[in-house]
matplotlib code that plots the C-alpha trace (Angstrom):
import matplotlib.pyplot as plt

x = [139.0, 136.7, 133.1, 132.8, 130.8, 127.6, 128.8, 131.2, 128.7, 126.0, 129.4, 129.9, 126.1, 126.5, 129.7, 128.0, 125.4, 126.9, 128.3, 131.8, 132.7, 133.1, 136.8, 137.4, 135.4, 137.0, 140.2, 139.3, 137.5, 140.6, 138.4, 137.5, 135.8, 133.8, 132.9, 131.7, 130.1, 128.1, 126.9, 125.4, 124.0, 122.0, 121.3, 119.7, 117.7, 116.5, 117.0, 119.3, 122.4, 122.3, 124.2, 122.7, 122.1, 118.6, 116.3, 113.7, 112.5, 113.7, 110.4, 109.4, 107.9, 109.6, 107.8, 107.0, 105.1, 103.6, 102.2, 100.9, 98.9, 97.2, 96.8, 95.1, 93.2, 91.9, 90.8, 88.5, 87.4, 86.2, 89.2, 89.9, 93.6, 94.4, 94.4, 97.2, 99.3, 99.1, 100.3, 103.0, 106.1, 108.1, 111.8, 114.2, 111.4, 109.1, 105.6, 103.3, 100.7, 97.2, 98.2, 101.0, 98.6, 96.1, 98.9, 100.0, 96.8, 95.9, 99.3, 97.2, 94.2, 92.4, 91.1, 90.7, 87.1, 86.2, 84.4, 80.1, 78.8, 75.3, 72.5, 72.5, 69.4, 67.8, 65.9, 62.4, 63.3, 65.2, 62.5, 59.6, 61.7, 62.2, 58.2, 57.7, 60.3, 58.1, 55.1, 56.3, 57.6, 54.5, 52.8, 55.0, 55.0, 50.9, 50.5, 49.9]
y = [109.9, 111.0, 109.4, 106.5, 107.5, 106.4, 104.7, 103.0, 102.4, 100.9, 98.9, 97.2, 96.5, 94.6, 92.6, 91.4, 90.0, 88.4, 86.3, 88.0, 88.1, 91.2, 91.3, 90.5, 93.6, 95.9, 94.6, 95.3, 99.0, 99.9, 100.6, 99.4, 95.6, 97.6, 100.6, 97.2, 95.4, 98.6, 99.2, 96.1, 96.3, 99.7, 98.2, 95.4, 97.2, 100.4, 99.0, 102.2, 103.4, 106.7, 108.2, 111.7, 112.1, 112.4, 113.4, 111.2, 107.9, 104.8, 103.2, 100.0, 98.6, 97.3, 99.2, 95.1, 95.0, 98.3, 97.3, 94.0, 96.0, 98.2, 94.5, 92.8, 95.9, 96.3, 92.6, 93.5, 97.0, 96.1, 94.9, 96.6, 98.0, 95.6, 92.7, 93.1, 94.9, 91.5, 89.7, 91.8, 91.8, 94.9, 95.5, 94.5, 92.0, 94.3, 94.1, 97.1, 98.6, 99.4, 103.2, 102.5, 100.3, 103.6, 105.9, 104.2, 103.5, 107.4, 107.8, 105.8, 107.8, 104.4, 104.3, 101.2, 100.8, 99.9, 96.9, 97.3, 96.8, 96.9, 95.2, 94.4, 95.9, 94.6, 97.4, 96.5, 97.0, 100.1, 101.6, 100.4, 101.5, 105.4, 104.8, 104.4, 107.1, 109.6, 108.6, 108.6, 112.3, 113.3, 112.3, 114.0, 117.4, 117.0, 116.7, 114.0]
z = [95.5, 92.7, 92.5, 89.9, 86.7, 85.7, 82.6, 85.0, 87.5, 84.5, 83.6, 86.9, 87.3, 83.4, 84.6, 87.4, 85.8, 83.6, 86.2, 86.8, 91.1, 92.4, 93.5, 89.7, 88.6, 91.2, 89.9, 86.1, 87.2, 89.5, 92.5, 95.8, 96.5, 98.8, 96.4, 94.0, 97.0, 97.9, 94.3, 93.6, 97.4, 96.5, 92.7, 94.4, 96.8, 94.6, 91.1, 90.2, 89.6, 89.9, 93.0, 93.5, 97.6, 98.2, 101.5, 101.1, 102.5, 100.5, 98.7, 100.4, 97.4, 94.3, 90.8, 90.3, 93.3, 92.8, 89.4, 91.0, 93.6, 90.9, 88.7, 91.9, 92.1, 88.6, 89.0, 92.0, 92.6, 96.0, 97.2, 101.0, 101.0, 103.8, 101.6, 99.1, 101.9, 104.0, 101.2, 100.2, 101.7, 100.9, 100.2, 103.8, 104.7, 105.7, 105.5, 103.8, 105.5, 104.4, 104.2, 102.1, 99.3, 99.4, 98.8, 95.6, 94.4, 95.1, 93.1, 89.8, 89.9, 91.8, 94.8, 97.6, 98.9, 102.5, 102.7, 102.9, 105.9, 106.5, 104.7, 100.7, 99.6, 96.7, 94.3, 95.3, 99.1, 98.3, 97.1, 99.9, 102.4, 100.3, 100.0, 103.7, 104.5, 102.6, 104.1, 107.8, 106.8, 105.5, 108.7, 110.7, 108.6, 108.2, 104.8, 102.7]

ax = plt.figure().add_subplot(projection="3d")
ax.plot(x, y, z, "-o")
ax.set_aspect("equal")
plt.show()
């Protein structure tokens, strides 16, 4: 049997949502229940109609969730990656990982930061500290 259409397939999609069952739109498209069923299974889970085959791994994000990461992130630069990946839950129930928040935000030209860990330096004891670096160097090289 010949592959549905994409206007047919865009059709179905509109008839169920406007509310129509799916046995009555296999019934009015002259196909399958299950070649319905299936189409709004995969138009729920990718947001697409299209029906090329691909090799790739299925996103685990929704585009809405993707934009939300990048909106949390604009918010606060310092963000870590772990944070919006532990309260995202992707697409079969899945949680993101850390990896998978870098990799998009890589994607937007925006990049995750690591959390600081050592001490918050003010100016004034940035630049003691560079003063006394230079003079321990200078002792140990001999000049002053």
């Amino acid at each position: 049997m010949p592959q549905m259409s994409q206007v047919l397939r865009e059709r179905a999609i509109g008839m169920l949502t406007a509310g129509m069952s799916t046995r009555v739109v296999a019934r009015e498209l002259n196909v399958n229940f299950s070649t319905i069923s299936r189409l709004q299974r995969c138009f729920k889970e990718f947001g697409s109609t299209s029906n090329r085959p691909h090799n790739r791994r299925p996103h685990v994000t929704t585009t809405a969730q993707y934009l939300h990461i990048q909106h949390l992130h604009l918010q606060d630069r310092l963000r870590p990656a772990t944070q919006p990946a532990a309260a995202t839950i992707g697409l079969r129930n899945q949680r993101i990982s850390a990896q998978t928040v870098r990799n998009h935000l890589r994607e937007a030209h925006l990049h995750a930061r690591r959390p600081h860990r050592g001490l918050d330096l003010t100016a004034v004891i940035r630049r003691n500290r560079l003063e006394s670096g230079k003079c321990s160097h200078s002792m140990v090289s001999g000049t002053l």
